[in-house]
Backbone as JSON Lines, residues from 0, in Angstrom:
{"i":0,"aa":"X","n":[-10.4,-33.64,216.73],"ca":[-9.52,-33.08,215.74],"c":[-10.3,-32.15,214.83]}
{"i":1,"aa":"X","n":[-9.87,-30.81,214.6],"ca":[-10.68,-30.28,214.09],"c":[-9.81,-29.71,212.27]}
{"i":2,"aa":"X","n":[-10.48,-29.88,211.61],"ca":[-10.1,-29.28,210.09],"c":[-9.58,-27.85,209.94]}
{"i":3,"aa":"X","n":[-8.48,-27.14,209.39],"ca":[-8.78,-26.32,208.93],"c":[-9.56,-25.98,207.92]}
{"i":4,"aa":"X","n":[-9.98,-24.37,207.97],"ca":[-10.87,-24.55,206.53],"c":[-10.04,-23.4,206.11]}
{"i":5,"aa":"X","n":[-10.36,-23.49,204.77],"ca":[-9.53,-23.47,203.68],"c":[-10.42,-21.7,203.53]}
{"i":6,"aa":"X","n":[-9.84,-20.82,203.32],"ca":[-10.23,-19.29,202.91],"c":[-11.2,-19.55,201.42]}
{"i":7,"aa":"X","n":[-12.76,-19.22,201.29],"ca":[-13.42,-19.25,200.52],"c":[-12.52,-17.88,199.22]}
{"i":8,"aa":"X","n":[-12.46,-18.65,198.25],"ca":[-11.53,-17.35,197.04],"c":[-13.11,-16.82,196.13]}
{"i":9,"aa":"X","n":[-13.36,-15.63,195.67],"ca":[-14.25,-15.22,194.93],"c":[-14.18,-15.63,193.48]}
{"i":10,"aa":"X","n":[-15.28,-16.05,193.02],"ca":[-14.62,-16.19,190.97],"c":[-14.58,-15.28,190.62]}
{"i":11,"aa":"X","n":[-13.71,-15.8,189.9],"ca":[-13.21,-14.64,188.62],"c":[-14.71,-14.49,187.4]}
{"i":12,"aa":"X","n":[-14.76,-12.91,187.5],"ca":[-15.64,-12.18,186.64],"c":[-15.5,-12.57,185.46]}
{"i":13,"aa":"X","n":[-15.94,-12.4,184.63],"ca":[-16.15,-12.61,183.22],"c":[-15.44,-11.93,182.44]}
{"i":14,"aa":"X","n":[-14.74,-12.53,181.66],"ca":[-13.91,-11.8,180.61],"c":[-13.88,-10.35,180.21]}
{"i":15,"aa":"X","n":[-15.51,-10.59,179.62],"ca":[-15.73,-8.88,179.15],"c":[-15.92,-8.29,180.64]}
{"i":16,"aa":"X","n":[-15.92,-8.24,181.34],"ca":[-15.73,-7.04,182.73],"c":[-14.24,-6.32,182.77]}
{"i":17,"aa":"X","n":[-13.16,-7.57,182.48],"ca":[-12.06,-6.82,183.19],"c":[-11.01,-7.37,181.87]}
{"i":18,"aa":"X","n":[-11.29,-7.95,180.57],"ca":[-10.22,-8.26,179.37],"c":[-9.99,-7.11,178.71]}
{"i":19,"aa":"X","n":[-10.45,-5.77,178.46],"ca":[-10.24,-4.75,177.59],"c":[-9.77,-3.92,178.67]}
{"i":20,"aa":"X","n":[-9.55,-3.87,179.75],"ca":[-8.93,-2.55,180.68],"c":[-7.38,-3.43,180.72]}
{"i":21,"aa":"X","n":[-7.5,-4.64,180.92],"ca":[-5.82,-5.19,181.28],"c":[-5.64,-5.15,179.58]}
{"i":22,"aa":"X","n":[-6.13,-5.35,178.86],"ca":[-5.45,-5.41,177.84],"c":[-4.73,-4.32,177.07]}
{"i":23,"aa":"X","n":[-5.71,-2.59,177.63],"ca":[-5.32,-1.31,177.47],"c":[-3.83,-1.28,178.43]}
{"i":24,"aa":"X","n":[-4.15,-1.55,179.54],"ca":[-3.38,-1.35,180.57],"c":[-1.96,-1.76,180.06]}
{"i":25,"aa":"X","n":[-2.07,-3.49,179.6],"ca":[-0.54,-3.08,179.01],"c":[-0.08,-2.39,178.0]}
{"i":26,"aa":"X","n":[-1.15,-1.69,177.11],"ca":[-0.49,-1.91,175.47],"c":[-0.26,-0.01,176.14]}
{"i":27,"aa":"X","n":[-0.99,0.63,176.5],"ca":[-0.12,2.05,177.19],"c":[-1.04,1.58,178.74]}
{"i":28,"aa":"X","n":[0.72,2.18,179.35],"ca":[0.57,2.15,180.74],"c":[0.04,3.35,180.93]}
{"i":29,"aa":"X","n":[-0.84,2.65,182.2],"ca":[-2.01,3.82,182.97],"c":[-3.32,4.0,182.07]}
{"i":30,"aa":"X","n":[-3.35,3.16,180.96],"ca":[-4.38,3.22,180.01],"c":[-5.69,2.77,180.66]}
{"i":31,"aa":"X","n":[-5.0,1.58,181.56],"ca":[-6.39,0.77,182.49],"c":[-6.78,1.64,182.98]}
{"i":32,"aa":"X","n":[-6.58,2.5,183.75],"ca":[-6.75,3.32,184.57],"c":[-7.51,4.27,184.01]}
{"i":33,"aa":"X","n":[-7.14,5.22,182.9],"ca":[-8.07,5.96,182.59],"c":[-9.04,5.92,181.75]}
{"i":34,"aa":"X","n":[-9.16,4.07,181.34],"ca":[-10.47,4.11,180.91],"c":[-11.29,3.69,181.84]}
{"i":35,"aa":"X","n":[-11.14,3.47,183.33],"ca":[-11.78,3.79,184.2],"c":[-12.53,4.56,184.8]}
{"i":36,"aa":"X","n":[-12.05,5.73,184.49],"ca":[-12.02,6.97,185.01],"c":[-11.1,7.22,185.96]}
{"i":37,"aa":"X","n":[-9.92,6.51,186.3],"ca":[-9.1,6.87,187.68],"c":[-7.76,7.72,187.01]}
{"i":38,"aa":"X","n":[-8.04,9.52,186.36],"ca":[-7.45,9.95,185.5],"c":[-5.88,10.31,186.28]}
{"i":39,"aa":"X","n":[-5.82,10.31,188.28],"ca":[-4.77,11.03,188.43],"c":[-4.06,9.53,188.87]}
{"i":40,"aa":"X","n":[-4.25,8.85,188.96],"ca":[-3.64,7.62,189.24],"c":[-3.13,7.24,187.97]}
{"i":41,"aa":"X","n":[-3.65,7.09,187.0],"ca":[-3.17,6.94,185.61],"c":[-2.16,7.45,185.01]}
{"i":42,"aa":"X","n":[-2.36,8.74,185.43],"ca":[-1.19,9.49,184.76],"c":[-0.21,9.37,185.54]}
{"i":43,"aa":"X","n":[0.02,9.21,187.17],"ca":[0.61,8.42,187.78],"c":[1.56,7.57,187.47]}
{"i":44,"aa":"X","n":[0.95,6.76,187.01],"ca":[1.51,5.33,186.83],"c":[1.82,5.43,185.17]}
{"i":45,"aa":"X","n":[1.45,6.08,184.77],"ca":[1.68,6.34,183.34],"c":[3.17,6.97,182.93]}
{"i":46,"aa":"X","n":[3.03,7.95,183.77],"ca":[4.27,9.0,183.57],"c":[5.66,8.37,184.2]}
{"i":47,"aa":"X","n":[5.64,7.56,185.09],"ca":[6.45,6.94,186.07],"c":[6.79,5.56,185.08]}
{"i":48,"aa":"X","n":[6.12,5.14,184.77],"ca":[6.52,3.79,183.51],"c":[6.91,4.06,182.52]}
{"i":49,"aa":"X","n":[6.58,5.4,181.7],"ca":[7.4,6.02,181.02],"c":[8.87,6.63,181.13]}
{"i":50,"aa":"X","n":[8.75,7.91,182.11],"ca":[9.97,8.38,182.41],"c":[10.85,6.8,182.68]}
{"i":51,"aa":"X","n":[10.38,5.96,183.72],"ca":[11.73,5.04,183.75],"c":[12.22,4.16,182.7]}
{"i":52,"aa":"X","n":[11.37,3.87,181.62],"ca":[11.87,3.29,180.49],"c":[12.73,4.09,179.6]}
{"i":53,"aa":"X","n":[11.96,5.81,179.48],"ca":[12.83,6.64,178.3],"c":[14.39,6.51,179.34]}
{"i":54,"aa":"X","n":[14.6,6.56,180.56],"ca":[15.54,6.76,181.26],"c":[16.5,5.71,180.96]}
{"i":55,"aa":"X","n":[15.96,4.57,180.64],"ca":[16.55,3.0,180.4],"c":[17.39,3.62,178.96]}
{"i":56,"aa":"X","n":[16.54,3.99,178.38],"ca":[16.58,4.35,176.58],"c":[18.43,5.12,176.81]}
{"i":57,"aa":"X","n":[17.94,6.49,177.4],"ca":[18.78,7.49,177.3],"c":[20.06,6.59,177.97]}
{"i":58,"aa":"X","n":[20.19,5.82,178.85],"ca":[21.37,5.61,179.5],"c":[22.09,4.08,178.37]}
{"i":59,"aa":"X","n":[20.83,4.02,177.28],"ca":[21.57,2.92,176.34],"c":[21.8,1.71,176.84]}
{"i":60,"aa":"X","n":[20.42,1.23,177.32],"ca":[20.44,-0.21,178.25],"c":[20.19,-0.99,176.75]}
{"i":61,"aa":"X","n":[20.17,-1.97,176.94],"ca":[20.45,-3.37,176.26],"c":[18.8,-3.77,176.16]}
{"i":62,"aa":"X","n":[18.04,-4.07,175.03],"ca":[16.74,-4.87,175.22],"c":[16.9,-6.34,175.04]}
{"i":63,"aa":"X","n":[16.46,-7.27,176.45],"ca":[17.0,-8.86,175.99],"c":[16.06,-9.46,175.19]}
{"i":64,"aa":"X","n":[17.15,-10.47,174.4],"ca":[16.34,-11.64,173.49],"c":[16.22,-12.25,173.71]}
{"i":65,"aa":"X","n":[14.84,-13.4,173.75],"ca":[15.06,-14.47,174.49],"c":[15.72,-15.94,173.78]}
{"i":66,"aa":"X","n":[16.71,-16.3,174.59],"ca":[18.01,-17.05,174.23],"c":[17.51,-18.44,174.98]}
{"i":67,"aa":"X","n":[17.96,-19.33,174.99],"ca":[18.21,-20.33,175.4],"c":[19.54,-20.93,175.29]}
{"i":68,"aa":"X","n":[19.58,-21.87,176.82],"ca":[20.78,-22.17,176.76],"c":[21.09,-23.34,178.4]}
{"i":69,"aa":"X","n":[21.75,-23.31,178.62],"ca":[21.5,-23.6,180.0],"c":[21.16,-22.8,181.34]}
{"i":70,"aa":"X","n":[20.66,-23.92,182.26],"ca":[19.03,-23.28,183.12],"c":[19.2,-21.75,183.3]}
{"i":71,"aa":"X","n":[20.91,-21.07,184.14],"ca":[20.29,-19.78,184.07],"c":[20.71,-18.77,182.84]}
{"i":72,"aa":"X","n":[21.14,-18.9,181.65],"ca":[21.2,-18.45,180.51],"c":[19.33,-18.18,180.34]}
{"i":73,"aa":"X","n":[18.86,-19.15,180.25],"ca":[17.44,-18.77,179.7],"c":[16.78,-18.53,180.65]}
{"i":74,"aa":"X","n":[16.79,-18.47,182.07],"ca":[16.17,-17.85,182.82],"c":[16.35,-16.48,182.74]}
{"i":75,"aa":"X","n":[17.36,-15.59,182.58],"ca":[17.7,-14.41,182.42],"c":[17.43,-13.86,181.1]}
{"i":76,"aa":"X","n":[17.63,-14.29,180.56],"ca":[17.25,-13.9,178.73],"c":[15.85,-13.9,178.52]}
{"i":77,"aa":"X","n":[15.09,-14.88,178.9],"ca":[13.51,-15.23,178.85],"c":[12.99,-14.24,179.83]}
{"i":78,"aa":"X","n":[13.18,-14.63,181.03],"ca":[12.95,-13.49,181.7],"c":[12.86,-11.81,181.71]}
{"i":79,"aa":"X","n":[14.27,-11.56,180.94],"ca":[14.4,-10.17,180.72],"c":[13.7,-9.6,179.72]}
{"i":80,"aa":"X","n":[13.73,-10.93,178.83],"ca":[12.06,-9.92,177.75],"c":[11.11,-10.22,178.16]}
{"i":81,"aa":"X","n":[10.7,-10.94,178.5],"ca":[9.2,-11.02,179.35],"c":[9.39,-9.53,179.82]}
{"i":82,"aa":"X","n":[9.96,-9.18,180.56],"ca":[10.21,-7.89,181.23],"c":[10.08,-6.45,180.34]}
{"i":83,"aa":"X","n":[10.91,-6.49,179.44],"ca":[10.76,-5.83,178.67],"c":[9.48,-5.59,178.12]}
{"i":84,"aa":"X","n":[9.2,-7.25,176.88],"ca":[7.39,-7.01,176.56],"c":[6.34,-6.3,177.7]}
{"i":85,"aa":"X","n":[6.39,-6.81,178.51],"ca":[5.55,-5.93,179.42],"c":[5.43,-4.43,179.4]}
{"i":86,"aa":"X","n":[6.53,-3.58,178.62],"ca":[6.2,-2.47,178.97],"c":[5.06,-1.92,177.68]}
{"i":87,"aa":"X","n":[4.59,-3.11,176.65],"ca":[3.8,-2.81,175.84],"c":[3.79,-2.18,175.0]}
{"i":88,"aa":"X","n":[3.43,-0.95,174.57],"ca":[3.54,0.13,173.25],"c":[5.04,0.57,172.96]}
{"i":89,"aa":"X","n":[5.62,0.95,174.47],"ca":[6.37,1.23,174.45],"c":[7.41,0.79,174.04]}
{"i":90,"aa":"X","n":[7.67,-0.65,174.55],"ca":[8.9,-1.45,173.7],"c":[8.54,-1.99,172.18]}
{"i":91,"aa":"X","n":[7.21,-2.2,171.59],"ca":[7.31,-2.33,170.82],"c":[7.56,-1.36,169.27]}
{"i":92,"aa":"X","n":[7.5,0.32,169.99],"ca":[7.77,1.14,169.41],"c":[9.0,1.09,169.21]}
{"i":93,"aa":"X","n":[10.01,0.95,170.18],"ca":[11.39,1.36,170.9],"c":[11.96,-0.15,169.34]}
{"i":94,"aa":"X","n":[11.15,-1.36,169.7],"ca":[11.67,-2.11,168.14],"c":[11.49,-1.75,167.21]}
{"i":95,"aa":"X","n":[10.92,-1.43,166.93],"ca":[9.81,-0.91,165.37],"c":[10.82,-0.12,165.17]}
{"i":96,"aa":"X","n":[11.03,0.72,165.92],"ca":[11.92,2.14,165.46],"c":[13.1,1.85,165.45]}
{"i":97,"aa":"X","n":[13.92,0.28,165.32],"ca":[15.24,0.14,165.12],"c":[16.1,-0.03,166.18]}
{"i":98,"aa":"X","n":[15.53,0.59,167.37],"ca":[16.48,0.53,168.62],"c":[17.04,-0.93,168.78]}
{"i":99,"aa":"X","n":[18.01,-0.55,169.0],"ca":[19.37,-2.25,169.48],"c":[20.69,-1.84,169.52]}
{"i":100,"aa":"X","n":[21.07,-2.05,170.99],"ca":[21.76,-1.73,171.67],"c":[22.67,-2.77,171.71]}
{"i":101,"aa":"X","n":[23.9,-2.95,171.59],"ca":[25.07,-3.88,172.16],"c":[25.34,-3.9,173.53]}
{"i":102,"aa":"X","n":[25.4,-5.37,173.73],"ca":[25.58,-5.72,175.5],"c":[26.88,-5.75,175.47]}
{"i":103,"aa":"X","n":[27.15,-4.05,175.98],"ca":[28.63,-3.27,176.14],"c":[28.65,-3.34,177.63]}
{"i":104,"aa":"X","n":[30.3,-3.5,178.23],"ca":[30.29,-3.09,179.79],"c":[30.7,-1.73,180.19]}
{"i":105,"aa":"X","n":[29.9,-1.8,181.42],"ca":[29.45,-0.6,181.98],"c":[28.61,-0.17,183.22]}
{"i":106,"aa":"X","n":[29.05,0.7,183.86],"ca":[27.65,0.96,184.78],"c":[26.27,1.49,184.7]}
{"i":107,"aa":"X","n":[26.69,2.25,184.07],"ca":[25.58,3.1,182.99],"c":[24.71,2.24,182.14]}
{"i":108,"aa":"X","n":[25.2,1.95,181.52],"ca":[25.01,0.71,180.53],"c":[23.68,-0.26,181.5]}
{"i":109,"aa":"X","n":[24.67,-0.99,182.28],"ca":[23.89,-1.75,183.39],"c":[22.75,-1.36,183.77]}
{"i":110,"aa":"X","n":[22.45,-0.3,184.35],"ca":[21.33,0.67,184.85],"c":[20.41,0.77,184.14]}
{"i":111,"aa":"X","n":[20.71,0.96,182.57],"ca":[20.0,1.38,181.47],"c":[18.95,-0.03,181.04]}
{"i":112,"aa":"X","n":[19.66,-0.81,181.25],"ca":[19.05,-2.19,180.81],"c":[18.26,-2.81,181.83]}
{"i":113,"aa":"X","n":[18.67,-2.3,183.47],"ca":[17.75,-2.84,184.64],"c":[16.45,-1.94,184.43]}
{"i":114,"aa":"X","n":[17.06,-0.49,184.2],"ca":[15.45,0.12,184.06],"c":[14.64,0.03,183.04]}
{"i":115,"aa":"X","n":[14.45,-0.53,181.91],"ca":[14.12,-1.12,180.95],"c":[13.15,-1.9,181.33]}
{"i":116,"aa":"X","n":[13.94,-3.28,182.33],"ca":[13.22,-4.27,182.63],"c":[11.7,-3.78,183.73]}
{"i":117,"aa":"X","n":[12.85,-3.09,184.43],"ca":[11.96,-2.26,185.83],"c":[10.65,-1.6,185.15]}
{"i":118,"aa":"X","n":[10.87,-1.14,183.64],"ca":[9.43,-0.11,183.34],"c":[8.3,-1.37,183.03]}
{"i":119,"aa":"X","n":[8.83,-2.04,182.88],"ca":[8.2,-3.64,182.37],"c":[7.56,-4.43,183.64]}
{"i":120,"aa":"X","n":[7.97,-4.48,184.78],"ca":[7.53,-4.88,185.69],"c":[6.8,-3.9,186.54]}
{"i":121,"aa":"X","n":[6.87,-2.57,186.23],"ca":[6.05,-1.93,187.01],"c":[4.66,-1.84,185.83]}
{"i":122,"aa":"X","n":[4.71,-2.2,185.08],"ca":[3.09,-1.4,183.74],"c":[2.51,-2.9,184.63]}
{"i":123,"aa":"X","n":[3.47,-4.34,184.93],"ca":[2.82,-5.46,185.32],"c":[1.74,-5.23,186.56]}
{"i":124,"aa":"X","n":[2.62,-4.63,187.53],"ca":[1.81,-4.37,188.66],"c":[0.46,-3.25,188.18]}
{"i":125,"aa":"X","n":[0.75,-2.4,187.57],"ca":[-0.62,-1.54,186.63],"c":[-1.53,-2.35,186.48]}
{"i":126,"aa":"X","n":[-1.05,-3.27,185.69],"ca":[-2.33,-4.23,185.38],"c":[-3.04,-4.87,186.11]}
{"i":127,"aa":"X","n":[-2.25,-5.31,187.41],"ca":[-2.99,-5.85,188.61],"c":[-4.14,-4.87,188.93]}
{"i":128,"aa":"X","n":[-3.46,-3.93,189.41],"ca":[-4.27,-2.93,189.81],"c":[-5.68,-2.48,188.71]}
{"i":129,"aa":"X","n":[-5.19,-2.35,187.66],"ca":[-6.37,-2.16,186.66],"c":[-7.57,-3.4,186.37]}
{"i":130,"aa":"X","n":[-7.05,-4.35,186.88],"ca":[-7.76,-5.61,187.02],"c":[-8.4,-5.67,188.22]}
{"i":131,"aa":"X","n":[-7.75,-5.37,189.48],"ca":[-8.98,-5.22,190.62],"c":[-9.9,-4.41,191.16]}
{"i":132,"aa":"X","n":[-9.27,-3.23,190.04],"ca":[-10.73,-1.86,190.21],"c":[-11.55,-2.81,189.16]}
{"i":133,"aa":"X","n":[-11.62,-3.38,187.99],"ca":[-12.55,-3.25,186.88],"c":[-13.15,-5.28,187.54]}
{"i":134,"aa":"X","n":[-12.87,-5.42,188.35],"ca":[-13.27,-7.18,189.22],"c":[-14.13,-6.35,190.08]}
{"i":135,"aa":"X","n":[-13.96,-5.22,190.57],"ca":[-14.77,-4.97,191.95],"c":[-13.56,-5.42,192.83]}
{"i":136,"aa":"X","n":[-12.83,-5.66,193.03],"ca":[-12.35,-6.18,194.45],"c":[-11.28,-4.86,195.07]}
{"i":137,"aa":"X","n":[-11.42,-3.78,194.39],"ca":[-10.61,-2.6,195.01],"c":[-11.6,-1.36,195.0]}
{"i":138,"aa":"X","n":[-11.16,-0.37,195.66],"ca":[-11.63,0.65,195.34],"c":[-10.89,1.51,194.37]}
């Protein structure tokens, strides 16, 4: 009978290697990136997390609060700002500056509030990425 063996995983680097690029990375997207030096990927991912959030903005999406309530009430509410926070500078400007939107129906509306979330989950994947150039484990 023979064992599988189990895939050897690499440790995780040390804080100061890769805590100030993810931490740029979320607060402006593509920030990881170009304090890397990876300036066209950055702006990349920069401009693309932007445009789809101002796009969220302009179509008057909804920013969620997180609510509680039953299981999927707060899965969706918790969730959707998690989503939101993620997009970092950006949403916290978009508060600061008063923005709040009423959860009006609509299609438009709808769209506005998925891409919101969407600019939020894509700065997430940024950060991955800005985390495995500044680990070594990408090129």
């Amino acid at each position: 009978m023979s064992k599988k063996q189990k895939p050897k995983r690499e440790p995780l680097p040390p804080l100061n290697v890769w805590g100030h690029v993810v931490a740029l990375a979320w607060l402006v997207p593509g920030g990881g990136h170009f304090l890397q030096k990876r300036h066209v990927r950055g702006a990349i991912l920069g401009g693309t997390i932007t445009l789809t959030f101002l796009l969220g903005l302009l179509m008057r999406g909804s920013m969620f609060t997180p609510r509680t309530g039953d299981l999927l009430t707060t899965i969706i509410n918790v969730g959707g700002f998690l989503g939101n926070l993620a997009s970092g500078l950006l949403y916290l400007l978009t508060i600061w500056l008063g923005y709040a939107q009423p959860d009006v129906a609509g299609h438009v509306h709808d769209y506005g509030t998925k891409f919101l979330v969407a600019a939020g989950l894509m700065n997430i994947l940024a950060m991955v990425d800005a985390f495995e150039i500044a680990a070594g484990r990408k090129d």
